[in-house]
N, CA, C and O atoms as a CHARMM CRD file, in Angstrom:
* protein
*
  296
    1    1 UNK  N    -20.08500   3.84000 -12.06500 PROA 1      0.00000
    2    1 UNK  CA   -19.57100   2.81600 -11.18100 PROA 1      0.00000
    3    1 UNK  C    -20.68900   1.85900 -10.78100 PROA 1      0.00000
    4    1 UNK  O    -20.47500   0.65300 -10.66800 PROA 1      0.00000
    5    2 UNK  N    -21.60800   2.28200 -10.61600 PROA 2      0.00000
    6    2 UNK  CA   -22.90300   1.11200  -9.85200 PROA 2      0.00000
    7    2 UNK  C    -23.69100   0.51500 -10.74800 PROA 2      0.00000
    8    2 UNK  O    -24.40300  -0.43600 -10.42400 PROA 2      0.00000
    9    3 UNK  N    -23.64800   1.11700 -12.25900 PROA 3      0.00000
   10    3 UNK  CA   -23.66600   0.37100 -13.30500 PROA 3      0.00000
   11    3 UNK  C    -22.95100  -0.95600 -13.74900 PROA 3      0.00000
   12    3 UNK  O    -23.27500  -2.07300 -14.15300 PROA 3      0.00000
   13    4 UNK  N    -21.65100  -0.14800 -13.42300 PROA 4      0.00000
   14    4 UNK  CA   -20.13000  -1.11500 -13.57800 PROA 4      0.00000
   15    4 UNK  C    -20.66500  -2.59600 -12.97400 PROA 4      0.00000
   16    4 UNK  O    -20.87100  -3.68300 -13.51400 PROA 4      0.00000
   17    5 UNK  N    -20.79900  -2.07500 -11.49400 PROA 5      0.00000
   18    5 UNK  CA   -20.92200  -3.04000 -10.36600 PROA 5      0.00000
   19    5 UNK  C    -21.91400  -4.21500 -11.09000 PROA 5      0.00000
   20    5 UNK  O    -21.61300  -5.40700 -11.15200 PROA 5      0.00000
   21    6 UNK  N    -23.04000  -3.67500 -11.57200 PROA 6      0.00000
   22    6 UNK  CA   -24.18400  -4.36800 -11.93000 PROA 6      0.00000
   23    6 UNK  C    -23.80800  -5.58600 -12.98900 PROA 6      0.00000
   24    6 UNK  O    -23.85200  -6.81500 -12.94000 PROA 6      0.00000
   25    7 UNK  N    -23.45100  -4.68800 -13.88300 PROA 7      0.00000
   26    7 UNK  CA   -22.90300  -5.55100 -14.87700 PROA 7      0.00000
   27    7 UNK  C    -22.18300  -6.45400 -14.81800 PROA 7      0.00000
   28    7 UNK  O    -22.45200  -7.52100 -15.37100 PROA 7      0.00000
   29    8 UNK  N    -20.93300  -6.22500 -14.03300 PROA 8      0.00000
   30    8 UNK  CA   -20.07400  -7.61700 -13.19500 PROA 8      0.00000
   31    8 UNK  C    -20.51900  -8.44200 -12.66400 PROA 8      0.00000
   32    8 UNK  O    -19.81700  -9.39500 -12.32500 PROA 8      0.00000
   33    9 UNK  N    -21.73300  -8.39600 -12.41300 PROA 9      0.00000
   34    9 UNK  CA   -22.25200  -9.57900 -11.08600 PROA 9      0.00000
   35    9 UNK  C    -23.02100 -10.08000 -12.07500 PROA 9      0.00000
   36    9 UNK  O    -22.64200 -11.24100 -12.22700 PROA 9      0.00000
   37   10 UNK  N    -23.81100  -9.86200 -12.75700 PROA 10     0.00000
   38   10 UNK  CA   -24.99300 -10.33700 -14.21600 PROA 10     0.00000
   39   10 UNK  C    -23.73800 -11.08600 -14.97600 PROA 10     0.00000
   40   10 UNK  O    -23.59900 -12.30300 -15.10500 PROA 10     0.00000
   41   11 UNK  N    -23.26100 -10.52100 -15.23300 PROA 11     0.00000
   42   11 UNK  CA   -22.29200 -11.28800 -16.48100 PROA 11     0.00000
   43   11 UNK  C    -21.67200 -13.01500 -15.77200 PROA 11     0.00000
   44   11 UNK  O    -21.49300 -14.12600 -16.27200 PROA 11     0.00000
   45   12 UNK  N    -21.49200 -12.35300 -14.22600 PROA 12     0.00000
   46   12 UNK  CA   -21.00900 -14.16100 -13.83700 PROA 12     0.00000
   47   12 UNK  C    -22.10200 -14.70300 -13.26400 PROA 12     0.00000
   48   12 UNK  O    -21.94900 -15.58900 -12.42200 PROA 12     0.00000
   49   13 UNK  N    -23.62300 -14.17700 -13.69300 PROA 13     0.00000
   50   13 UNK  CA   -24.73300 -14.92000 -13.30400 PROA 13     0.00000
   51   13 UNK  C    -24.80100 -15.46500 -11.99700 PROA 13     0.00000
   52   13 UNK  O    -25.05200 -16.61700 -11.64300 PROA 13     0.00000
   53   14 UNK  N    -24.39900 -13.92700 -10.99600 PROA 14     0.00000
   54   14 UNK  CA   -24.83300 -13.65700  -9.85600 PROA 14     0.00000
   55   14 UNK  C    -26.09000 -13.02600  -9.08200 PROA 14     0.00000
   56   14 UNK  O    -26.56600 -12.09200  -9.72700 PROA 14     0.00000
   57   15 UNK  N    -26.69300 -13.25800  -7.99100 PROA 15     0.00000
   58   15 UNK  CA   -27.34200 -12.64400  -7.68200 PROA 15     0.00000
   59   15 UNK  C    -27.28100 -11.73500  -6.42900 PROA 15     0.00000
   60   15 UNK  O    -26.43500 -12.16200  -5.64400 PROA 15     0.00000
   61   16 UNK  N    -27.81000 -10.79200  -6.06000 PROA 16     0.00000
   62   16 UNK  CA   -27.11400  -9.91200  -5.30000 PROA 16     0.00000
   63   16 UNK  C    -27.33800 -10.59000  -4.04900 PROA 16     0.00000
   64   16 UNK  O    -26.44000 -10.26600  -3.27200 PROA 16     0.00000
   65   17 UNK  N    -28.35100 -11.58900  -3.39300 PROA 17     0.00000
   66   17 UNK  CA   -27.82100 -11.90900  -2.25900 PROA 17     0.00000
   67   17 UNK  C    -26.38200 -12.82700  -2.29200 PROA 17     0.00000
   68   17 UNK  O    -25.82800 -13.12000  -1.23300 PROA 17     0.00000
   69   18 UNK  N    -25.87900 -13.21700  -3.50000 PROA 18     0.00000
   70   18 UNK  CA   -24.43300 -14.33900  -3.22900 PROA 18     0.00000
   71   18 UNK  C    -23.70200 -12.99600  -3.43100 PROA 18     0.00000
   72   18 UNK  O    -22.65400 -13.33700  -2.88400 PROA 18     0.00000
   73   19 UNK  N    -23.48000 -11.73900  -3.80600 PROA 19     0.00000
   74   19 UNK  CA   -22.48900 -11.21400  -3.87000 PROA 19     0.00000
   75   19 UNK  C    -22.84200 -10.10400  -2.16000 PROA 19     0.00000
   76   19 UNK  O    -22.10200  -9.26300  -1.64900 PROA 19     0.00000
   77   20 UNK  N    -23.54700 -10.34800  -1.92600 PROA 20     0.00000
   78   20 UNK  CA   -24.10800  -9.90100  -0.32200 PROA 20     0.00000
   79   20 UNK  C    -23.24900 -10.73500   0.56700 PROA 20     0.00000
   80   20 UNK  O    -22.22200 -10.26000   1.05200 PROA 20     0.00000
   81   21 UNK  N    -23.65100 -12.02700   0.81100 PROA 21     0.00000
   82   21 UNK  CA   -23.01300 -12.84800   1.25500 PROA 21     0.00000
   83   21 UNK  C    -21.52200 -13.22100   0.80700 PROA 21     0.00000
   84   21 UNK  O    -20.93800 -14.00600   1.55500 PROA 21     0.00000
   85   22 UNK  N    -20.83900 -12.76200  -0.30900 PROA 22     0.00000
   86   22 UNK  CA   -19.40600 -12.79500  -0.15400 PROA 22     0.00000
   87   22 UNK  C    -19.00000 -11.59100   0.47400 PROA 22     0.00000
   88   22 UNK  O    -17.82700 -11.66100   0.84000 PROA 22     0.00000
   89   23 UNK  N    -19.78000 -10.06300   0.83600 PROA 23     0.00000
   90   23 UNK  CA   -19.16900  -9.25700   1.02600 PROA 23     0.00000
   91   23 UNK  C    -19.08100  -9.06400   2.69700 PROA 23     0.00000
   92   23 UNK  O    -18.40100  -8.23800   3.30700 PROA 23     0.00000
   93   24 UNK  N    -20.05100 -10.16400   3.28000 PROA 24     0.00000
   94   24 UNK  CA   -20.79500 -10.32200   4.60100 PROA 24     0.00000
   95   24 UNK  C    -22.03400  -9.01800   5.09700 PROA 24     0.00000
   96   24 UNK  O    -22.16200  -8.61100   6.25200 PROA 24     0.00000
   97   25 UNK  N    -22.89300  -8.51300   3.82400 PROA 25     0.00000
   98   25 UNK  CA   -24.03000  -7.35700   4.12900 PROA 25     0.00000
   99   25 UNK  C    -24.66800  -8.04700   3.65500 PROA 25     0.00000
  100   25 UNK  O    -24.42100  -9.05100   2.98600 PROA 25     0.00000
  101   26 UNK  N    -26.02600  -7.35300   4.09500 PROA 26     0.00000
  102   26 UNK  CA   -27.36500  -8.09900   3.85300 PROA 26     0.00000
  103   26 UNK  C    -27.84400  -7.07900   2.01200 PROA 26     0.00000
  104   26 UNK  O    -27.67800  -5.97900   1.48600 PROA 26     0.00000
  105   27 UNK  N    -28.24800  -7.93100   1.83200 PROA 27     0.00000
  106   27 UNK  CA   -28.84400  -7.97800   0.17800 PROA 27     0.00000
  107   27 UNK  C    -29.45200  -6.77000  -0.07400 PROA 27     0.00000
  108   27 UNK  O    -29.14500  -6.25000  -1.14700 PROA 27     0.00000
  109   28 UNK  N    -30.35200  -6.09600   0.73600 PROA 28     0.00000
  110   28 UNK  CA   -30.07000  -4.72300   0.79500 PROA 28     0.00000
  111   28 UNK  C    -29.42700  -3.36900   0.94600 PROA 28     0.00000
  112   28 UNK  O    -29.55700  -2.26700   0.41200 PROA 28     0.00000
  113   29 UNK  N    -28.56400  -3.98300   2.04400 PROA 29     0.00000
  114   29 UNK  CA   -27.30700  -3.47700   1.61700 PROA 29     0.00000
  115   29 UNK  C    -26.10200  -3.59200   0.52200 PROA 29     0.00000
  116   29 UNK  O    -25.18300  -2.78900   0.68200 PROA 29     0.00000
  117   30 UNK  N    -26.02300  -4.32600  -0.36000 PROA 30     0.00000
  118   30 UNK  CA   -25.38600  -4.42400  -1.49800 PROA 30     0.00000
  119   30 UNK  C    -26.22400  -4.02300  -2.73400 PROA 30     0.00000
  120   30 UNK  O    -25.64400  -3.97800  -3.81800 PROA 30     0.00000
  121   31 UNK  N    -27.80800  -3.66700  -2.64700 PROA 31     0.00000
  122   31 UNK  CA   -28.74000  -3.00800  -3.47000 PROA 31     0.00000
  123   31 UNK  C    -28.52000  -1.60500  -3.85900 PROA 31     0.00000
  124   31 UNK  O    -28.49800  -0.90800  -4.87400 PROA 31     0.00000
  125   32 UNK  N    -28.33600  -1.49200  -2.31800 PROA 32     0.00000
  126   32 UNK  CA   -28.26900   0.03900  -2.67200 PROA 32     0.00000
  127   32 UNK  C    -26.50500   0.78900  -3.14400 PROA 32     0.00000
  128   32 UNK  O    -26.27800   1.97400  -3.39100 PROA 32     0.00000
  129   33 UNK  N    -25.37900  -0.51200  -3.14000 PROA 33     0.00000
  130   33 UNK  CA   -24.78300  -0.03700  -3.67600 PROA 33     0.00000
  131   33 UNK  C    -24.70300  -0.02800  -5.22900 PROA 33     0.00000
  132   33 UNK  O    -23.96800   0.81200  -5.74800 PROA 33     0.00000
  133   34 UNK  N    -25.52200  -1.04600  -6.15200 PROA 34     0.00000
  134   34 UNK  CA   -25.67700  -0.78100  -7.50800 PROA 34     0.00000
  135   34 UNK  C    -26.87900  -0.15300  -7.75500 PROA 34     0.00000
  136   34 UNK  O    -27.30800  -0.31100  -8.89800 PROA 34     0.00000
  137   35 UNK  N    -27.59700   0.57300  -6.94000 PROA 35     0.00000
  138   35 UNK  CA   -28.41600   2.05400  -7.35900 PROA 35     0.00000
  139   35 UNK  C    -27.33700   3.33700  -6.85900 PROA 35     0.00000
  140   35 UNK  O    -27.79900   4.46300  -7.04200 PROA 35     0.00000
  141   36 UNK  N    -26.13400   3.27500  -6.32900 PROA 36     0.00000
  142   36 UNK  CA   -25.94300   4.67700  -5.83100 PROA 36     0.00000
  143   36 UNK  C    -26.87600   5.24800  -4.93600 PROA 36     0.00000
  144   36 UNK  O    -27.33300   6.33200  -5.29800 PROA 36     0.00000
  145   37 UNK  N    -27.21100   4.86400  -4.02900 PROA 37     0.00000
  146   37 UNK  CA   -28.11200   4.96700  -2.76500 PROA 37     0.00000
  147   37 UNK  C    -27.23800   5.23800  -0.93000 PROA 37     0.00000
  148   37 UNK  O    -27.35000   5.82600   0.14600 PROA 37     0.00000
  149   38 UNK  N    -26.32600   4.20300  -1.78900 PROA 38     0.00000
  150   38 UNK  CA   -25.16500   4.34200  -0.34200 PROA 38     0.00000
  151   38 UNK  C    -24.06400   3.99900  -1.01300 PROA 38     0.00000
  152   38 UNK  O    -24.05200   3.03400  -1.77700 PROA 38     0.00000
  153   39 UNK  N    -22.97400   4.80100  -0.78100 PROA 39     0.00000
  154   39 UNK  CA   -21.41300   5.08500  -1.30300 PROA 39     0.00000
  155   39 UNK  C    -21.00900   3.59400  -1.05100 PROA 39     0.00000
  156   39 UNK  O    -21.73400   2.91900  -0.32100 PROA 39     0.00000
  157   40 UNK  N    -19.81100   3.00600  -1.65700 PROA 40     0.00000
  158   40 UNK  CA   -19.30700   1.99100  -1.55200 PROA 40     0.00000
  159   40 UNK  C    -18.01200   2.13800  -0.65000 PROA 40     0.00000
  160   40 UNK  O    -17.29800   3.11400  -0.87800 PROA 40     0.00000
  161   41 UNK  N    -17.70900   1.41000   0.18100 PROA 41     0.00000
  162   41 UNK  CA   -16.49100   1.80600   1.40200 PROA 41     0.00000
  163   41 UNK  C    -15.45300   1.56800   0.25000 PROA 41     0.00000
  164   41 UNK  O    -15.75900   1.07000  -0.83300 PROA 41     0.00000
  165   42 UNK  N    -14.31900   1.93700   0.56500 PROA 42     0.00000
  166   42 UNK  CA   -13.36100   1.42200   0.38500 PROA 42     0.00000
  167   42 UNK  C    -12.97400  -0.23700  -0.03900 PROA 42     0.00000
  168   42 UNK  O    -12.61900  -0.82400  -1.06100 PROA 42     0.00000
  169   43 UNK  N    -13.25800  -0.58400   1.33300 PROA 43     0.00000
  170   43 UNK  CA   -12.35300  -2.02900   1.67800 PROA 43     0.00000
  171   43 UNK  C    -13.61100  -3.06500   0.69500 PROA 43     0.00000
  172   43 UNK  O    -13.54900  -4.26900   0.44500 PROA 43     0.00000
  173   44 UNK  N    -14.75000  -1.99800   0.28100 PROA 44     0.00000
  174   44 UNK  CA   -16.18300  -3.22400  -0.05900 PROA 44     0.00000
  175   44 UNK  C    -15.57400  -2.98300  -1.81000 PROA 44     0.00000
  176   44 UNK  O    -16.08900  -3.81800  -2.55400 PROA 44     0.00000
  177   45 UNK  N    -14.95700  -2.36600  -2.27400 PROA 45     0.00000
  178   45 UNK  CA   -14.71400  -1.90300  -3.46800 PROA 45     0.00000
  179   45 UNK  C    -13.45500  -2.53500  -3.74200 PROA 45     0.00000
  180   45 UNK  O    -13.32800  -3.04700  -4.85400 PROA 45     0.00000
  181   46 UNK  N    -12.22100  -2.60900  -2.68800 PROA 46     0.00000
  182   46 UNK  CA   -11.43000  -3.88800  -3.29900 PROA 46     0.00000
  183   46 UNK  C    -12.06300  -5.51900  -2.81400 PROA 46     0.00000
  184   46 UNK  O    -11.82200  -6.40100  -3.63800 PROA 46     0.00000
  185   47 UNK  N    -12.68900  -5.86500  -1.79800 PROA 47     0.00000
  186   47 UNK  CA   -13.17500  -7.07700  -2.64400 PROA 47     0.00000
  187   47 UNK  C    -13.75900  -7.04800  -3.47200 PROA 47     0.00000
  188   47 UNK  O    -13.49700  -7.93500  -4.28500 PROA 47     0.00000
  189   48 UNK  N    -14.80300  -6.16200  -3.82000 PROA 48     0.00000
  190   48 UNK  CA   -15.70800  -6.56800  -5.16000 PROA 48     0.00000
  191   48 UNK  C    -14.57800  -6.77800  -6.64700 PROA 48     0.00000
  192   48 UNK  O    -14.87200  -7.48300  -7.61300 PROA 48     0.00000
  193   49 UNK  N    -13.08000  -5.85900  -6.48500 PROA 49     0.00000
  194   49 UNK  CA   -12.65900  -5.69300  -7.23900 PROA 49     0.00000
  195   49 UNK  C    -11.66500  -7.67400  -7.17000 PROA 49     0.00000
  196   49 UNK  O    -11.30500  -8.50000  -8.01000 PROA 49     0.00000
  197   50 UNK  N    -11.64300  -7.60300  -6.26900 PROA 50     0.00000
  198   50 UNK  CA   -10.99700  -9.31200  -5.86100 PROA 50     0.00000
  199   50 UNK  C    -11.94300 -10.03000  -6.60900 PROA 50     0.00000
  200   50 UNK  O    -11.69900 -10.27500  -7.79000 PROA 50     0.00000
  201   51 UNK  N    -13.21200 -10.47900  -5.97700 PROA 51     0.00000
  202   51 UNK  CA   -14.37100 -11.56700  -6.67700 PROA 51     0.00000
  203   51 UNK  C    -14.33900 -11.14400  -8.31900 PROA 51     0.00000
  204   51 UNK  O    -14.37100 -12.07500  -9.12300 PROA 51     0.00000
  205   52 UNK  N    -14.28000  -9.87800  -8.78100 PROA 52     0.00000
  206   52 UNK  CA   -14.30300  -9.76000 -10.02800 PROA 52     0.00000
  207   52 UNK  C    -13.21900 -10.02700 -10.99300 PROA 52     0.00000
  208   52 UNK  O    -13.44400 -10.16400 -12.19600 PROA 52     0.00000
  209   53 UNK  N    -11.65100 -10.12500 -10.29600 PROA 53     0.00000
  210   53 UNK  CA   -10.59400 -10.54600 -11.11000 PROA 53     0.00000
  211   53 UNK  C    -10.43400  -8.97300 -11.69800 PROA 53     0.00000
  212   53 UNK  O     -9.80500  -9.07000 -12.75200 PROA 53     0.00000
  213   54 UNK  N    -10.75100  -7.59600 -11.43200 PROA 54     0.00000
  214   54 UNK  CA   -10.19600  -6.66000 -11.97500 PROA 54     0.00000
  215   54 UNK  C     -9.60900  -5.82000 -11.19100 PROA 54     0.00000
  216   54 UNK  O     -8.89000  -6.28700 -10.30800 PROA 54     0.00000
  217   55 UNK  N     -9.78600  -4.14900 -11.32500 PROA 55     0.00000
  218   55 UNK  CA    -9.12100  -3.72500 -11.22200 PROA 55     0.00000
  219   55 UNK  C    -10.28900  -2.29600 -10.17900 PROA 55     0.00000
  220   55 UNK  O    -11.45700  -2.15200 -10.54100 PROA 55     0.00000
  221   56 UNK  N     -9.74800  -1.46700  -9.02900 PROA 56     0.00000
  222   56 UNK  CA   -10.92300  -0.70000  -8.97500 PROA 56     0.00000
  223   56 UNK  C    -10.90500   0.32800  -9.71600 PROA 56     0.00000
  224   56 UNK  O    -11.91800   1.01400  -9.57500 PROA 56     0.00000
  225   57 UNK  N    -10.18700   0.70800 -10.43100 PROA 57     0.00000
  226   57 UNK  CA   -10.00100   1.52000 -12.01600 PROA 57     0.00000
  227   57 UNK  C    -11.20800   1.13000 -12.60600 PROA 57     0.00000
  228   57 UNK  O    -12.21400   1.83200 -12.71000 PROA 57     0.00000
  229   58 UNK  N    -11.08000   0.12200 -12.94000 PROA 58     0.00000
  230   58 UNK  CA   -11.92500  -0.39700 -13.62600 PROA 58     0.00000
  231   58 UNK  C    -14.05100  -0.27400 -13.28100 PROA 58     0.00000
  232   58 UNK  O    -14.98900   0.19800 -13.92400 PROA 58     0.00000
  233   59 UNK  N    -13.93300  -0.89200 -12.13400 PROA 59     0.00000
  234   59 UNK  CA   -15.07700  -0.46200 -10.73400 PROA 59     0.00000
  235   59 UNK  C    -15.32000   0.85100 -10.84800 PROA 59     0.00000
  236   59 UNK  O    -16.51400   1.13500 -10.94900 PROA 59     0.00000
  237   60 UNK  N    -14.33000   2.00500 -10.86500 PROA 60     0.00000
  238   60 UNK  CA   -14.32200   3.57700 -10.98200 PROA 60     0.00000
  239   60 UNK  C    -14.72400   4.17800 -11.40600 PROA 60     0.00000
  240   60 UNK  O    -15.22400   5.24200 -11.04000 PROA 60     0.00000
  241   61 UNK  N    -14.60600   3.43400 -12.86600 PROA 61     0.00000
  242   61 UNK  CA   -15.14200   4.21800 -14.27100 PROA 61     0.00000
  243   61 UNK  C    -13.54600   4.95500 -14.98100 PROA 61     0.00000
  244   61 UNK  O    -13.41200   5.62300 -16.00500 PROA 61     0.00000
  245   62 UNK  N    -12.46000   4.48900 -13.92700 PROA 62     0.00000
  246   62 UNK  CA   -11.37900   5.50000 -15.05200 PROA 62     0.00000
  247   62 UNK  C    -10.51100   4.75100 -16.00200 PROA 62     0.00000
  248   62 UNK  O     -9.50700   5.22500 -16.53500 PROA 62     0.00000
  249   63 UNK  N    -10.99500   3.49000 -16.18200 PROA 63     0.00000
  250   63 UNK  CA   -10.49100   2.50400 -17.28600 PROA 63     0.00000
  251   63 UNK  C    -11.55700   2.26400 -17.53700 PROA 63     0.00000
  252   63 UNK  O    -12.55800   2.76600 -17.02700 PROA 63     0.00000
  253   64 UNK  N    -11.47800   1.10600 -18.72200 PROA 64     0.00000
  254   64 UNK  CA   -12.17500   0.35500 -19.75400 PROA 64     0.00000
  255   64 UNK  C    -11.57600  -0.39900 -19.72200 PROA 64     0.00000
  256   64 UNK  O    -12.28600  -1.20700 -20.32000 PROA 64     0.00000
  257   65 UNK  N    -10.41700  -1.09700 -19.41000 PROA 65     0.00000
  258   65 UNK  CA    -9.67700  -2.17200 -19.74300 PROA 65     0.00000
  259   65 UNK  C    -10.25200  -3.03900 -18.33700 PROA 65     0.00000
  260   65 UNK  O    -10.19700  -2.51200 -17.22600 PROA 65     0.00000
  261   66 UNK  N    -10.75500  -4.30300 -18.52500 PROA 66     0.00000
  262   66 UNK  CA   -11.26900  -5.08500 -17.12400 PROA 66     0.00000
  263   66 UNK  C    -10.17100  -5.96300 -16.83300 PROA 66     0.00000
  264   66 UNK  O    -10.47300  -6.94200 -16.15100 PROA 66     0.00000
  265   67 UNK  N     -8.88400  -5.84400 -17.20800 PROA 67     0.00000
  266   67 UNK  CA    -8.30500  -7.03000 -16.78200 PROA 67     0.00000
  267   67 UNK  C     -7.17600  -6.74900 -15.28300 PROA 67     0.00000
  268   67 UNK  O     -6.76400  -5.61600 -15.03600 PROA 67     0.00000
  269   68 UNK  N     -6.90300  -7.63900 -14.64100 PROA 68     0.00000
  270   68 UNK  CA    -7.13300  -7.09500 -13.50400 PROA 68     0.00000
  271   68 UNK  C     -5.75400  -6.65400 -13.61300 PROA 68     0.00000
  272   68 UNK  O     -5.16700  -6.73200 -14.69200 PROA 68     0.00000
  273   69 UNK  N     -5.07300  -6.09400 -12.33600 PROA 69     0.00000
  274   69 UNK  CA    -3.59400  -5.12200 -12.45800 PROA 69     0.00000
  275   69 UNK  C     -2.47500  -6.05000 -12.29900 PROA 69     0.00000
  276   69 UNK  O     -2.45900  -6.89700 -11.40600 PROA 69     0.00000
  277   70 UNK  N     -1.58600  -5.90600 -13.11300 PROA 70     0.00000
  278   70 UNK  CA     0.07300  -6.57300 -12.68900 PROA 70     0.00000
  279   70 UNK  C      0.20800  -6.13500 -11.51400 PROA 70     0.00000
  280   70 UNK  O      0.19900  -4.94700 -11.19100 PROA 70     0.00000
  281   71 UNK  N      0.38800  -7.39700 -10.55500 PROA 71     0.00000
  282   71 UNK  CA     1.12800  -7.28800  -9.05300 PROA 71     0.00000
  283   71 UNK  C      2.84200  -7.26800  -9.36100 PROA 71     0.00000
  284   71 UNK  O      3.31300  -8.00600 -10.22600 PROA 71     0.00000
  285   72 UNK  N      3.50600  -6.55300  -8.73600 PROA 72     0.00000
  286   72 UNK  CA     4.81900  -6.50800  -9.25000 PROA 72     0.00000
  287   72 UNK  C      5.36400  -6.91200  -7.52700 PROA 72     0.00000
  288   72 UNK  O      4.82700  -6.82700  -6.42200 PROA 72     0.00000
  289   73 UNK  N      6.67000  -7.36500  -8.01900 PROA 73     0.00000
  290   73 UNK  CA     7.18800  -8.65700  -6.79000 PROA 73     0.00000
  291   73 UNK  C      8.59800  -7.47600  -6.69100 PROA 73     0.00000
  292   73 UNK  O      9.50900  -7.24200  -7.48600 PROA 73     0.00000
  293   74 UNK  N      8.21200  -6.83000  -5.14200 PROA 74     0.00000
  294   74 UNK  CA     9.57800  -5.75700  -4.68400 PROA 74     0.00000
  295   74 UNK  C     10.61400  -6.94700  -5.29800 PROA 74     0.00000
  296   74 UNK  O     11.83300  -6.77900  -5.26900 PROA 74     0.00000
């Protein structure tokens, strides 16, 4: 997963203080979530999964598929 994380933010040629500042933590605090240093909350794991357009399956490690999930309309 904090691999995952890494890779998502490199690929849209981010740096961890702009993905700090979308999450509102300081740059060290979003460090230590792509070392696995400090667990990722919940609520910090669906935005990351929002800014990324996927899925937290995906974020998880229990897919491979990055595209993000069909919202289905009750």
């Amino acid at each position: 997963m904090y691999q995952r994380i890494r890779d998502l933010r490199e690929a849209r040629d981010l740096l961890q203080k702009d993905v700090a500042a979308y999450l509102k933590c300081t740059q060290v605090c979003y460090s230590n979530y792509e070392t696995g240093k400090r667990d990722i909350p919940t609520e910090v794991l669906i935005q990351l999964a929002g800014l990324y357009h996927t899925s937290t399956d995906y974020i998880l490690g229990l897919t491979d598929d990055s595209a993000p999930p069909i919202t289905r309309k009750a």
